[in-house]
Gaussian input, Z-matrix of N, CA and C with variables (Angstrom, degrees):
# hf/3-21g

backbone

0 1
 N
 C     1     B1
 C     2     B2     1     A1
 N     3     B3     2     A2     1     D1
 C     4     B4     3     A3     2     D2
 C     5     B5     4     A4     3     D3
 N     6     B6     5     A5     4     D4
 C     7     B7     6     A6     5     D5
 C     8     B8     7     A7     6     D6
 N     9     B9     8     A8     7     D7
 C    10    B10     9     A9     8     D8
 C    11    B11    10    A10     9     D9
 N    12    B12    11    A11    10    D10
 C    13    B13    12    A12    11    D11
 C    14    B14    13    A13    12    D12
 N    15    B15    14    A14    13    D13
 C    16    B16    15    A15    14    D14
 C    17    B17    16    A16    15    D15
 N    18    B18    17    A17    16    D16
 C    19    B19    18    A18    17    D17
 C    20    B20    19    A19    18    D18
 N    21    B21    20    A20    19    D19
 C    22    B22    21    A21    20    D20
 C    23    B23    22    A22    21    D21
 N    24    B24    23    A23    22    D22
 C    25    B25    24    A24    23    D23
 C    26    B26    25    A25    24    D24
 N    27    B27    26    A26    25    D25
 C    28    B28    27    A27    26    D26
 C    29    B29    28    A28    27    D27
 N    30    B30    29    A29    28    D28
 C    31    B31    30    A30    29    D29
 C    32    B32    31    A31    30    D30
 N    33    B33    32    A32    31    D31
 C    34    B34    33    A33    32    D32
 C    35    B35    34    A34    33    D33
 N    36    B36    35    A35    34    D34
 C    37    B37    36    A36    35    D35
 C    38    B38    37    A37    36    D36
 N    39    B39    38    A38    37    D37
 C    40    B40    39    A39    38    D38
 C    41    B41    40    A40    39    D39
 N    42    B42    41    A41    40    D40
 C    43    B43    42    A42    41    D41
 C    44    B44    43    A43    42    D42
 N    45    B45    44    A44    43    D43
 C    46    B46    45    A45    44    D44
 C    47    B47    46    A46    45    D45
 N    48    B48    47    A47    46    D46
 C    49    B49    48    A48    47    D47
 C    50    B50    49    A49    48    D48
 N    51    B51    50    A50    49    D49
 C    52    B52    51    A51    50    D50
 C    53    B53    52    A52    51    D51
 N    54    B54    53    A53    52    D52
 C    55    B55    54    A54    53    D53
 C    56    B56    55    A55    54    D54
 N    57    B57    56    A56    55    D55
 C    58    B58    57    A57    56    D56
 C    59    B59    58    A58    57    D57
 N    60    B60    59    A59    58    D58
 C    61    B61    60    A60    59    D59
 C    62    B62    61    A61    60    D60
 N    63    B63    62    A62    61    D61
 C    64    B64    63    A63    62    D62
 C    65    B65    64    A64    63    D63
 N    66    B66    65    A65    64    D64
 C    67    B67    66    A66    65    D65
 C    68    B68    67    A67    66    D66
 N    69    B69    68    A68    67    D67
 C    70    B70    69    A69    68    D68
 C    71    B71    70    A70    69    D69
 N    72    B72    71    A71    70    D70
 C    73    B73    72    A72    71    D71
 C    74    B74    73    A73    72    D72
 N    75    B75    74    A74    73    D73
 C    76    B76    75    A75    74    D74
 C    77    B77    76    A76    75    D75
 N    78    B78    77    A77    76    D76
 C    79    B79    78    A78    77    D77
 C    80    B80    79    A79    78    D78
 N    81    B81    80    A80    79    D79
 C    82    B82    81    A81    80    D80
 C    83    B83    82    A82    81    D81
 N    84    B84    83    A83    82    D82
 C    85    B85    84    A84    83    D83
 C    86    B86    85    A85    84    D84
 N    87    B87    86    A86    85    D85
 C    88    B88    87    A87    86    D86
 C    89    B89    88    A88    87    D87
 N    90    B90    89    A89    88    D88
 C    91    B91    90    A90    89    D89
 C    92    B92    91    A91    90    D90
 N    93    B93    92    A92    91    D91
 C    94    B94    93    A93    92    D92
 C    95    B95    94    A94    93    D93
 N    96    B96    95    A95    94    D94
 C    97    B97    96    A96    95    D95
 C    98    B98    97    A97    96    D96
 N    99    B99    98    A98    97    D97
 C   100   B100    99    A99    98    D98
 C   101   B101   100   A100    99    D99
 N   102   B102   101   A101   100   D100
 C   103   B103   102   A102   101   D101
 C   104   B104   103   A103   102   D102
 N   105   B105   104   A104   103   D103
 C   106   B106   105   A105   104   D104
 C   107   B107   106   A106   105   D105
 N   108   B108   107   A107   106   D106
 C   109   B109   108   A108   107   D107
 C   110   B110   109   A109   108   D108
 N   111   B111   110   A110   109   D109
 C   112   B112   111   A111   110   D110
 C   113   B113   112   A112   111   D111
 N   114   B114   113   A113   112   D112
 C   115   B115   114   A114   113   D113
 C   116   B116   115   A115   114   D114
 N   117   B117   116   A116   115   D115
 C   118   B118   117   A117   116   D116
 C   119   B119   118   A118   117   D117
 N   120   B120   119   A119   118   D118
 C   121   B121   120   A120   119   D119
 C   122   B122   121   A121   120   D120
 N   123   B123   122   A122   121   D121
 C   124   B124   123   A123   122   D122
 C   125   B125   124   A124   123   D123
 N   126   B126   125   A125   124   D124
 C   127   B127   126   A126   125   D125
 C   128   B128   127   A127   126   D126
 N   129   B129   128   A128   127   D127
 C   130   B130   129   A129   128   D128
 C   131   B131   130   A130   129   D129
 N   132   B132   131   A131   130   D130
 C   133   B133   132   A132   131   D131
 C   134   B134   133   A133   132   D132
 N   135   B135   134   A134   133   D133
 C   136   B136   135   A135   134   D134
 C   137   B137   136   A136   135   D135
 N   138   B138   137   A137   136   D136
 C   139   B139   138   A138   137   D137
 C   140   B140   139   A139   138   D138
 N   141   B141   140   A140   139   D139
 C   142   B142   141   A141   140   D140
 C   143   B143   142   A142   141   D141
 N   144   B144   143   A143   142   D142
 C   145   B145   144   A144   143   D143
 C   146   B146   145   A145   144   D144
 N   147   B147   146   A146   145   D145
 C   148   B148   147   A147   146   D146
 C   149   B149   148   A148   147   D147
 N   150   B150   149   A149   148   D148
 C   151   B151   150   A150   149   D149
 C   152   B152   151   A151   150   D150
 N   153   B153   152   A152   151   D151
 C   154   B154   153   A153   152   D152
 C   155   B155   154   A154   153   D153
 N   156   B156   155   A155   154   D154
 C   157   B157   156   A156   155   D155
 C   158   B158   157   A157   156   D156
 N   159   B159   158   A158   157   D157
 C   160   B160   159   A159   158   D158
 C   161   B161   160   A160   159   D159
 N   162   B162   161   A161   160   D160
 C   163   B163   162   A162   161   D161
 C   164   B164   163   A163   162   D162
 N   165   B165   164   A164   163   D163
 C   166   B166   165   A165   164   D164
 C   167   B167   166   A166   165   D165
 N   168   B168   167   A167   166   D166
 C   169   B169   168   A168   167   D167
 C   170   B170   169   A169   168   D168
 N   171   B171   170   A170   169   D169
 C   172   B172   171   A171   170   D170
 C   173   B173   172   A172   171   D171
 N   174   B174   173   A173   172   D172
 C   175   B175   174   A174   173   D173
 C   176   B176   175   A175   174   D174
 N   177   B177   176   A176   175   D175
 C   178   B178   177   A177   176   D176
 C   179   B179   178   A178   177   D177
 N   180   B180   179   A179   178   D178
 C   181   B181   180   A180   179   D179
 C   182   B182   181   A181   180   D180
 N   183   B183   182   A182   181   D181
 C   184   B184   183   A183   182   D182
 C   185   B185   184   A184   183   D183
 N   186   B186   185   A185   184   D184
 C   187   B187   186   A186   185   D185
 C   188   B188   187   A187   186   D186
 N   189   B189   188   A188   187   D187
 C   190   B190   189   A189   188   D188
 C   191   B191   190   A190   189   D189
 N   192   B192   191   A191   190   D190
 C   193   B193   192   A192   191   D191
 C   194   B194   193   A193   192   D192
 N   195   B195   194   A194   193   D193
 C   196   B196   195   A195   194   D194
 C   197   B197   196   A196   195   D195
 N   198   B198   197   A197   196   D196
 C   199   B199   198   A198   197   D197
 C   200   B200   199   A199   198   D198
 N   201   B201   200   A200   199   D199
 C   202   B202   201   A201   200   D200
 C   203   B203   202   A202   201   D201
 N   204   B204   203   A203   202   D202
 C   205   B205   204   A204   203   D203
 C   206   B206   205   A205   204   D204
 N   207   B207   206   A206   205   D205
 C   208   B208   207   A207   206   D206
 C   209   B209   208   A208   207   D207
 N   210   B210   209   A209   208   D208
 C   211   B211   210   A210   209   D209
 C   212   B212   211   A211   210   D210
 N   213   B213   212   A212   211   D211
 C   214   B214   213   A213   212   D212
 C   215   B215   214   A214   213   D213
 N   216   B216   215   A215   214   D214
 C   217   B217   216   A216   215   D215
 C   218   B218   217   A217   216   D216
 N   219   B219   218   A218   217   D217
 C   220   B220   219   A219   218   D218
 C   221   B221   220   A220   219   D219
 N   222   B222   221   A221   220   D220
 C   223   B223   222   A222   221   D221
 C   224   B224   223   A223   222   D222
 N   225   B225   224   A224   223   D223
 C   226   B226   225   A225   224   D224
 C   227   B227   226   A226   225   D225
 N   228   B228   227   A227   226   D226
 C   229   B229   228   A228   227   D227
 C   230   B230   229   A229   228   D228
 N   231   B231   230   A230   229   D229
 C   232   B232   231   A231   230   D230
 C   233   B233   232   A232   231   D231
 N   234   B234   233   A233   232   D232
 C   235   B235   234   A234   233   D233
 C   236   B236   235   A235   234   D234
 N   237   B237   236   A236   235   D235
 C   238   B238   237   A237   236   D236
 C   239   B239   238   A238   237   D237
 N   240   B240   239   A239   238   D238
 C   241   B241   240   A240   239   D239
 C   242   B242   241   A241   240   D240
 N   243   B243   242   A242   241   D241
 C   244   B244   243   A243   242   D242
 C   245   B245   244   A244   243   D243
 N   246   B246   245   A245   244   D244
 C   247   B247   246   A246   245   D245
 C   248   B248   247   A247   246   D246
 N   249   B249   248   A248   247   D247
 C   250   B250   249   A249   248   D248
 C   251   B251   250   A250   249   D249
 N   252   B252   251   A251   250   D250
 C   253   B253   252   A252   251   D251
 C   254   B254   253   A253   252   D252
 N   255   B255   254   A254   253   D253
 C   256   B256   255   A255   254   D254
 C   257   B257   256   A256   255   D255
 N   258   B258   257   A257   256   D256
 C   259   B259   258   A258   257   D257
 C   260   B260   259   A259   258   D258
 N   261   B261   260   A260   259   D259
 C   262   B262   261   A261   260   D260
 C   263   B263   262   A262   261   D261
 N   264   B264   263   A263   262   D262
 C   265   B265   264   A264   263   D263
 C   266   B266   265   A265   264   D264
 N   267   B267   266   A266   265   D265
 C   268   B268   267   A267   266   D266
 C   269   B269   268   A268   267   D267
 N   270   B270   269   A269   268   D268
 C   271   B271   270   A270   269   D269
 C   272   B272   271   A271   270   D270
 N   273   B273   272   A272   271   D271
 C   274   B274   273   A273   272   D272
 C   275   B275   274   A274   273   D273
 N   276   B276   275   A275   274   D274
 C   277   B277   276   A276   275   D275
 C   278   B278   277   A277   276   D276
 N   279   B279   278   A278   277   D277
 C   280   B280   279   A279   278   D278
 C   281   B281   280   A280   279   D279
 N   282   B282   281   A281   280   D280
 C   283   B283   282   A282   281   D281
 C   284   B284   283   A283   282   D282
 N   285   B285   284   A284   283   D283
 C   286   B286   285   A285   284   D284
 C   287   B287   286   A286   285   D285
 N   288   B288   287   A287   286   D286
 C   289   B289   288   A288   287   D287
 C   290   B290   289   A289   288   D288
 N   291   B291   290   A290   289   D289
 C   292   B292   291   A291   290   D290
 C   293   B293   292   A292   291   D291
 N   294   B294   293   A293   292   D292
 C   295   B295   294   A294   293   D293
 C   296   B296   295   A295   294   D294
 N   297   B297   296   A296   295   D295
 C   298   B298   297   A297   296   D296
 C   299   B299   298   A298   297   D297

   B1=1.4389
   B2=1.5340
   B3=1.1734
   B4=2.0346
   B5=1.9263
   B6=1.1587
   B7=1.4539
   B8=1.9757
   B9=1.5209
   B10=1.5372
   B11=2.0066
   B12=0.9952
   B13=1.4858
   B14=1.1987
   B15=1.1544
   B16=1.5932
   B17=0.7966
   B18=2.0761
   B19=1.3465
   B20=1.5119
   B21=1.0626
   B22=1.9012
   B23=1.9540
   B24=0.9266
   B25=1.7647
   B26=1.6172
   B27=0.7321
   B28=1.4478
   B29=1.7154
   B30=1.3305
   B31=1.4678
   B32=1.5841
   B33=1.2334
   B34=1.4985
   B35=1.3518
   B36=1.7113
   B37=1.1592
   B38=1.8448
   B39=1.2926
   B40=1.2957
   B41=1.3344
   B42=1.1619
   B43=1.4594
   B44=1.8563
   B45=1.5201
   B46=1.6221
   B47=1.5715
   B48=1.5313
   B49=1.6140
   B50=1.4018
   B51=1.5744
   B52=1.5821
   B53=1.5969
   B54=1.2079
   B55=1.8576
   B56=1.3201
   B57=1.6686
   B58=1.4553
   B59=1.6615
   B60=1.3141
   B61=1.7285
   B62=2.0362
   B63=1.2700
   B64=1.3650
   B65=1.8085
   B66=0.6062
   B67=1.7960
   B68=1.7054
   B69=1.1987
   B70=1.5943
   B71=1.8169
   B72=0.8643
   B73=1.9608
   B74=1.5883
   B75=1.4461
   B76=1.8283
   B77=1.3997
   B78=1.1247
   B79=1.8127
   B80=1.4487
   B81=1.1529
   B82=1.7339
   B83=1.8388
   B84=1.4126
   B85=1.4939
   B86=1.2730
   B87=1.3714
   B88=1.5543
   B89=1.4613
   B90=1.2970
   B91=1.0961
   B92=1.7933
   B93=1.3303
   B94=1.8431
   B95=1.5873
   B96=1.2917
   B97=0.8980
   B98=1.5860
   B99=1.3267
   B100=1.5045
   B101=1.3464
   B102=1.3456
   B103=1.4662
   B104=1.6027
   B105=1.6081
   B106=1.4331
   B107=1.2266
   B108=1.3727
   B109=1.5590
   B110=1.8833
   B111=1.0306
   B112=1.6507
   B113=1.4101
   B114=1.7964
   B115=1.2575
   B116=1.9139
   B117=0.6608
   B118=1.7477
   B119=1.3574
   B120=1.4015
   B121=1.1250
   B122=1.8723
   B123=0.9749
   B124=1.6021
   B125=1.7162
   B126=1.7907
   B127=1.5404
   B128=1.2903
   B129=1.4764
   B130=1.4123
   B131=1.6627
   B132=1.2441
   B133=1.6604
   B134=1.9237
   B135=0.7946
   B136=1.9090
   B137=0.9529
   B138=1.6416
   B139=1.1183
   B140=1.5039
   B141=1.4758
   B142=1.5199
   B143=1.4455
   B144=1.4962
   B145=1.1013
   B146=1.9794
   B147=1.4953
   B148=1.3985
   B149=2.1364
   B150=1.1533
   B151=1.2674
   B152=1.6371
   B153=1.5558
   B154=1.4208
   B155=1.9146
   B156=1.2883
   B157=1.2307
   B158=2.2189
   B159=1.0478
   B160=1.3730
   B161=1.2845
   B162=1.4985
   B163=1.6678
   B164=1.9675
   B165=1.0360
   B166=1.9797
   B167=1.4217
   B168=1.3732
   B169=1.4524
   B170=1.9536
   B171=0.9605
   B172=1.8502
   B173=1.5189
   B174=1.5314
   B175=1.3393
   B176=1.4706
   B177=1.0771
   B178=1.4588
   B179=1.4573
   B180=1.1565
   B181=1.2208
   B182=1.5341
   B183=1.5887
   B184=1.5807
   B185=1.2584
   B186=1.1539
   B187=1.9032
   B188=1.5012
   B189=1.1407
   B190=1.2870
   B191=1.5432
   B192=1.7492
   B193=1.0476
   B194=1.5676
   B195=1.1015
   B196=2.0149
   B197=1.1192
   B198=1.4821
   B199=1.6452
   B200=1.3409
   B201=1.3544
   B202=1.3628
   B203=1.6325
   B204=2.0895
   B205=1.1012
   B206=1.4411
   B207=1.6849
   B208=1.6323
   B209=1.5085
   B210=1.5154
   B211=1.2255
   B212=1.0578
   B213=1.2826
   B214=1.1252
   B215=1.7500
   B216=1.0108
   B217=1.6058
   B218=1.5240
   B219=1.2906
   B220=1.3915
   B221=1.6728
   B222=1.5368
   B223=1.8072
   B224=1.1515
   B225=1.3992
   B226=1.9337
   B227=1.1258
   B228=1.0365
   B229=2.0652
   B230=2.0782
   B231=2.0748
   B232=1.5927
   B233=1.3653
   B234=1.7267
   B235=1.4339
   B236=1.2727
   B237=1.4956
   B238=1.5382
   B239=2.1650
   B240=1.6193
   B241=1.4124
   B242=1.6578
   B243=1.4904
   B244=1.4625
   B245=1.4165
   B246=1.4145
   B247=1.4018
   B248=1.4651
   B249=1.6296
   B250=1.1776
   B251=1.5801
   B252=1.3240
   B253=1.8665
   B254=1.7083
   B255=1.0492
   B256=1.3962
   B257=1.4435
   B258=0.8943
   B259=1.9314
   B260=1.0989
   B261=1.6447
   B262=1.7985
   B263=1.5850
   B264=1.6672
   B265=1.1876
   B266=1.5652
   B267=1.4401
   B268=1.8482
   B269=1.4843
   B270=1.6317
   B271=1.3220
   B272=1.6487
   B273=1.5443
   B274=1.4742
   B275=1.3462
   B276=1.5811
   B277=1.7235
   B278=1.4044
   B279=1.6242
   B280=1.3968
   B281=1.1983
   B282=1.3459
   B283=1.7996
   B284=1.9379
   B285=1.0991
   B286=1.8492
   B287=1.4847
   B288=1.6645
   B289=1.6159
   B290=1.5092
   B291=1.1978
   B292=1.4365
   B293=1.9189
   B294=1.6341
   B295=1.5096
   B296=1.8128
   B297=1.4147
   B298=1.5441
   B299=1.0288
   A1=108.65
   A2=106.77
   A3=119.15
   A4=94.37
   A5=93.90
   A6=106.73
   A7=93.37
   A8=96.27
   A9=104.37
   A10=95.57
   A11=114.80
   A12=99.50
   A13=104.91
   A14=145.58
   A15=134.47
   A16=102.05
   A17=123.42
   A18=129.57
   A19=89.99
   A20=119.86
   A21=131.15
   A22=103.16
   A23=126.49
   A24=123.76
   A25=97.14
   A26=142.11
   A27=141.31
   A28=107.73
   A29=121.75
   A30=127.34
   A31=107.98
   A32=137.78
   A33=106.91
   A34=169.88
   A35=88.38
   A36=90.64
   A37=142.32
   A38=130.53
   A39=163.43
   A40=90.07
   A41=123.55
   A42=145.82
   A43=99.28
   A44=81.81
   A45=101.65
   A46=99.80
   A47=132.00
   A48=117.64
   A49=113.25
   A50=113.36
   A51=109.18
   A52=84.84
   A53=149.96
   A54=126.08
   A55=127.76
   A56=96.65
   A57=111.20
   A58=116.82
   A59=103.94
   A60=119.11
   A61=108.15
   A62=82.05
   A63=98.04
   A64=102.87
   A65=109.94
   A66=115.59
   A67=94.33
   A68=104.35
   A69=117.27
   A70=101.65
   A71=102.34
   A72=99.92
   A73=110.46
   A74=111.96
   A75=104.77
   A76=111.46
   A77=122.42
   A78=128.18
   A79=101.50
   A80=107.26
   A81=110.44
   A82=101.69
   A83=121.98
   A84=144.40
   A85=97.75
   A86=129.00
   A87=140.00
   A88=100.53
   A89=114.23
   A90=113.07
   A91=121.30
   A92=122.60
   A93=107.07
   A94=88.65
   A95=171.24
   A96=157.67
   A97=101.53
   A98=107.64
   A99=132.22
   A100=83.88
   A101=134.77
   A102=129.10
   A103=122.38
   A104=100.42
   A105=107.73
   A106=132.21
   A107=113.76
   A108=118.10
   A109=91.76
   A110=109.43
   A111=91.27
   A112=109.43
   A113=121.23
   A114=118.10
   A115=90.46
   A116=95.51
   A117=83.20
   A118=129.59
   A119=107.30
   A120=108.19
   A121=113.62
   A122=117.45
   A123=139.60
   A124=100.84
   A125=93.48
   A126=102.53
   A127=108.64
   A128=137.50
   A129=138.33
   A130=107.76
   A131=123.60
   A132=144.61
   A133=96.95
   A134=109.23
   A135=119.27
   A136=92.37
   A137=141.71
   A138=148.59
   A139=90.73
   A140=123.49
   A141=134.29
   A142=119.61
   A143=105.49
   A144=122.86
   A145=123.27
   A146=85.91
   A147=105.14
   A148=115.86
   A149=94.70
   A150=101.02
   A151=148.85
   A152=81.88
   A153=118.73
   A154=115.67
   A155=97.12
   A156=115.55
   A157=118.87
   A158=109.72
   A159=148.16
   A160=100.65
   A161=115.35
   A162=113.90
   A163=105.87
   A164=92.39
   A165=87.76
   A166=106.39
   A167=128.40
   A168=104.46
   A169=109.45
   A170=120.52
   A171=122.58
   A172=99.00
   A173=106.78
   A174=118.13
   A175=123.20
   A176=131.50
   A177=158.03
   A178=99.07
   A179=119.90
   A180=125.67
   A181=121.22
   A182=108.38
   A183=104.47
   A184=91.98
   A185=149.17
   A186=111.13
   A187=105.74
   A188=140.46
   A189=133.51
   A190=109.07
   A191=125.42
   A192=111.83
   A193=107.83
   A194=127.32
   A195=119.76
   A196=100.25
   A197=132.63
   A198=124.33
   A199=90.81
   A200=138.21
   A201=140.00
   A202=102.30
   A203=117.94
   A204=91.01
   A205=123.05
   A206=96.76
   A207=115.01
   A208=102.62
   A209=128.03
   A210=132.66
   A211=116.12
   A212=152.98
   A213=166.42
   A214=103.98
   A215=107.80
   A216=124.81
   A217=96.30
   A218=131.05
   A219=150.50
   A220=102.77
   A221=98.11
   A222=113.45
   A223=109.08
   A224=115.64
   A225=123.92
   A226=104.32
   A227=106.04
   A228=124.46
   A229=107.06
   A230=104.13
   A231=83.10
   A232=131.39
   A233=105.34
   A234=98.33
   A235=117.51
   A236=136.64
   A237=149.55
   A238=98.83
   A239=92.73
   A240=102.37
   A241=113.64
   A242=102.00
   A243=98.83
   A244=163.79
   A245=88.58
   A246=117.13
   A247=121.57
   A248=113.60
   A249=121.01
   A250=121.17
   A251=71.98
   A252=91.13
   A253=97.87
   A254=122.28
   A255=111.09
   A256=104.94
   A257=107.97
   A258=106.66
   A259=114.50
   A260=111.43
   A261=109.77
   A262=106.75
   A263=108.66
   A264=108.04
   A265=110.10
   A266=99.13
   A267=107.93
   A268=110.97
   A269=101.36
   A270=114.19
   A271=133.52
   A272=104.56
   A273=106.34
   A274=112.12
   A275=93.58
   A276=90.77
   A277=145.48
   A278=97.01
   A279=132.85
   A280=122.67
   A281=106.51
   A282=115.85
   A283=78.50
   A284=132.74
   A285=122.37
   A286=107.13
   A287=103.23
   A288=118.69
   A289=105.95
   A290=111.17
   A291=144.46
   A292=108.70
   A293=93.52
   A294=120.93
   A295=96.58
   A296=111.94
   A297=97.76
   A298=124.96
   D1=102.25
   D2=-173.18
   D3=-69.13
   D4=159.22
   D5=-173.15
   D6=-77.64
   D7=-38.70
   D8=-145.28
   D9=-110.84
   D10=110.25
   D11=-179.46
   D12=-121.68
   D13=-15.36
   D14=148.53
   D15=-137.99
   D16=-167.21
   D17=-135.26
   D18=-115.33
   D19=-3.71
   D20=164.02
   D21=-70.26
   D22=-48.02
   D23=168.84
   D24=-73.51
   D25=-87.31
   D26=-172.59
   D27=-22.38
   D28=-53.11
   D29=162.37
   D30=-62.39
   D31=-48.08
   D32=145.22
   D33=-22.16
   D34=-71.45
   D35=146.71
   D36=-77.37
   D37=4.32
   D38=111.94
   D39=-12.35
   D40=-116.83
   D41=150.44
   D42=37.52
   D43=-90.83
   D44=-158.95
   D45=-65.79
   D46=-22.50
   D47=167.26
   D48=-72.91
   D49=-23.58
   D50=-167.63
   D51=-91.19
   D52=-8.19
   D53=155.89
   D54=-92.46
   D55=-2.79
   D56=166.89
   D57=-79.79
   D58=-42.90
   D59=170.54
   D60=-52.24
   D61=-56.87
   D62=-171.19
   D63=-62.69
   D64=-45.33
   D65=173.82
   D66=-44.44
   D67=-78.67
   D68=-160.03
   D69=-53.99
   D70=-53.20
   D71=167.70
   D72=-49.35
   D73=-66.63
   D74=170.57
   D75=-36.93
   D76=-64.59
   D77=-171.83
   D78=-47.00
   D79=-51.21
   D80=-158.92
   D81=-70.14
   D82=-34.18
   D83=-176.81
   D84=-68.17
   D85=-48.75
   D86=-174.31
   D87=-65.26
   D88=-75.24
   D89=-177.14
   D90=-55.49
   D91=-35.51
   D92=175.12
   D93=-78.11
   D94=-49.87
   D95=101.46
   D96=64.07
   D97=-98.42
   D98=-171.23
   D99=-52.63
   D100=-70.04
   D101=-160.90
   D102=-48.98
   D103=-36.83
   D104=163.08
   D105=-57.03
   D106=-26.48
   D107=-165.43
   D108=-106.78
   D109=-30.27
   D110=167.34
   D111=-50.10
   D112=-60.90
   D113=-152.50
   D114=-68.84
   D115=-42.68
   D116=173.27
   D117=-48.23
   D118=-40.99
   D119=179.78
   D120=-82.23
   D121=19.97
   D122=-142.36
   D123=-122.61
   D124=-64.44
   D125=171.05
   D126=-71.53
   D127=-36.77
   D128=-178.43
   D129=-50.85
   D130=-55.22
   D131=147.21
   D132=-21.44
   D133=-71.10
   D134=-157.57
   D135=-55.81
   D136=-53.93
   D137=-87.18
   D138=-139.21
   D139=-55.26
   D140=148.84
   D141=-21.10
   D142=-72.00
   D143=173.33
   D144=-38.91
   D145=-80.02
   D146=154.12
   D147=-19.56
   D148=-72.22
   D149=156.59
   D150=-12.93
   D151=-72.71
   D152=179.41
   D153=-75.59
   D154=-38.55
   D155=161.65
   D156=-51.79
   D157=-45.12
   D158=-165.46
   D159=-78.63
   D160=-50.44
   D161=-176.35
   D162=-89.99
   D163=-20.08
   D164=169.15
   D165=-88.25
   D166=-25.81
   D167=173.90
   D168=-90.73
   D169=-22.79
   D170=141.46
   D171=-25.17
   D172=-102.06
   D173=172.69
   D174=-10.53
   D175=-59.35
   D176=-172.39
   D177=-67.42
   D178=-56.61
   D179=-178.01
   D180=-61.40
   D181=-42.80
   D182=172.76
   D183=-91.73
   D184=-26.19
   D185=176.84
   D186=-59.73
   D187=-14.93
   D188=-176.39
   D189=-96.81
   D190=-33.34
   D191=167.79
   D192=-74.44
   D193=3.54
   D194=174.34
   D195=-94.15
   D196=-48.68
   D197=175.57
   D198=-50.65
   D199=-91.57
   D200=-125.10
   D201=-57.28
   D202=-22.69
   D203=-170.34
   D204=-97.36
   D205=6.06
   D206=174.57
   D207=-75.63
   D208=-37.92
   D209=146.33
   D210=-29.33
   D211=-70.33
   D212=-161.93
   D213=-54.68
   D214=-58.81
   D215=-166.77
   D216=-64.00
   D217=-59.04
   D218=-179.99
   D219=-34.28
   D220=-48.82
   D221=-159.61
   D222=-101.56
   D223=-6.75
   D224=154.75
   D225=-75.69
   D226=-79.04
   D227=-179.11
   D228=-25.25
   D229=-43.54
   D230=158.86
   D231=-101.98
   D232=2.68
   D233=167.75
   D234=-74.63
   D235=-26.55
   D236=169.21
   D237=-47.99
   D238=-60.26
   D239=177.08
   D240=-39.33
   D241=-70.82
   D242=159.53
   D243=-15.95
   D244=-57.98
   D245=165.79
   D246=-83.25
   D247=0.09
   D248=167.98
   D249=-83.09
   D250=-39.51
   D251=-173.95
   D252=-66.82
   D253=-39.61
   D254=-167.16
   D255=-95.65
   D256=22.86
   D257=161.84
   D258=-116.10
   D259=-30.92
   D260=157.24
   D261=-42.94
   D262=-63.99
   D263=-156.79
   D264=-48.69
   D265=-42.00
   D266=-173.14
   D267=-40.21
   D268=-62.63
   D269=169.50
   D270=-34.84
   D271=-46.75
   D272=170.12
   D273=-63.24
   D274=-49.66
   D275=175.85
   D276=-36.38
   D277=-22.49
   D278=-174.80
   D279=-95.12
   D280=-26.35
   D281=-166.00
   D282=-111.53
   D283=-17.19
   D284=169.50
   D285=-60.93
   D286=-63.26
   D287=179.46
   D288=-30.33
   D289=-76.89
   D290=-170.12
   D291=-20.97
   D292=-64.56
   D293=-163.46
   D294=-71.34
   D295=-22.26
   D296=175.71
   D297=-89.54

């Protein structure tokens, strides 16, 4: 009893290795496939992060440039103060000279 008795089994079996091949290529395609979209979905993760990281030191950065410039105003307002006082003083200094 031959495995193969006409060219109708022979196209069968043909057949059934070329959907067997073809199987094992799909699986193998599926699977780097799946593997691809993990690492994607992996860097998408990093990349977020990364991100997120990026907008708090932004953040961070102008709350410190808004303090510093309320600072600023504070440390004009007594250098103005300052510079008042020492033009009085000049002045006395001037009207002391003067009177002797």
């Amino acid at each position: 009893m031959p495995l193969i008795n006409d060219s109708k089994d022979l196209l069968y079996i043909i057949i059934s290795i070329s959907v067997l091949v073809f199987t094992i290529f799909f699986c193998w395609a599926l699977y780097y496939l799946a593997r691809i979209l993990q690492q994607m979905f992996r860097i998408i993760k990093e990349t977020r992060e990364r991100l997120n990281k990026f907008d708090e030191l932004v953040k961070m950065i102008k709350e410190k440039i808004e303090h510093s410039a309320s600072y600023l105003l504070l440390i004009s307002a007594g250098v103005k103060k300052l510079v008042e006082i020492m033009k009085v003083r000049t002045e006395k200094k001037k009207m002391g000279k003067k009177a002797e």
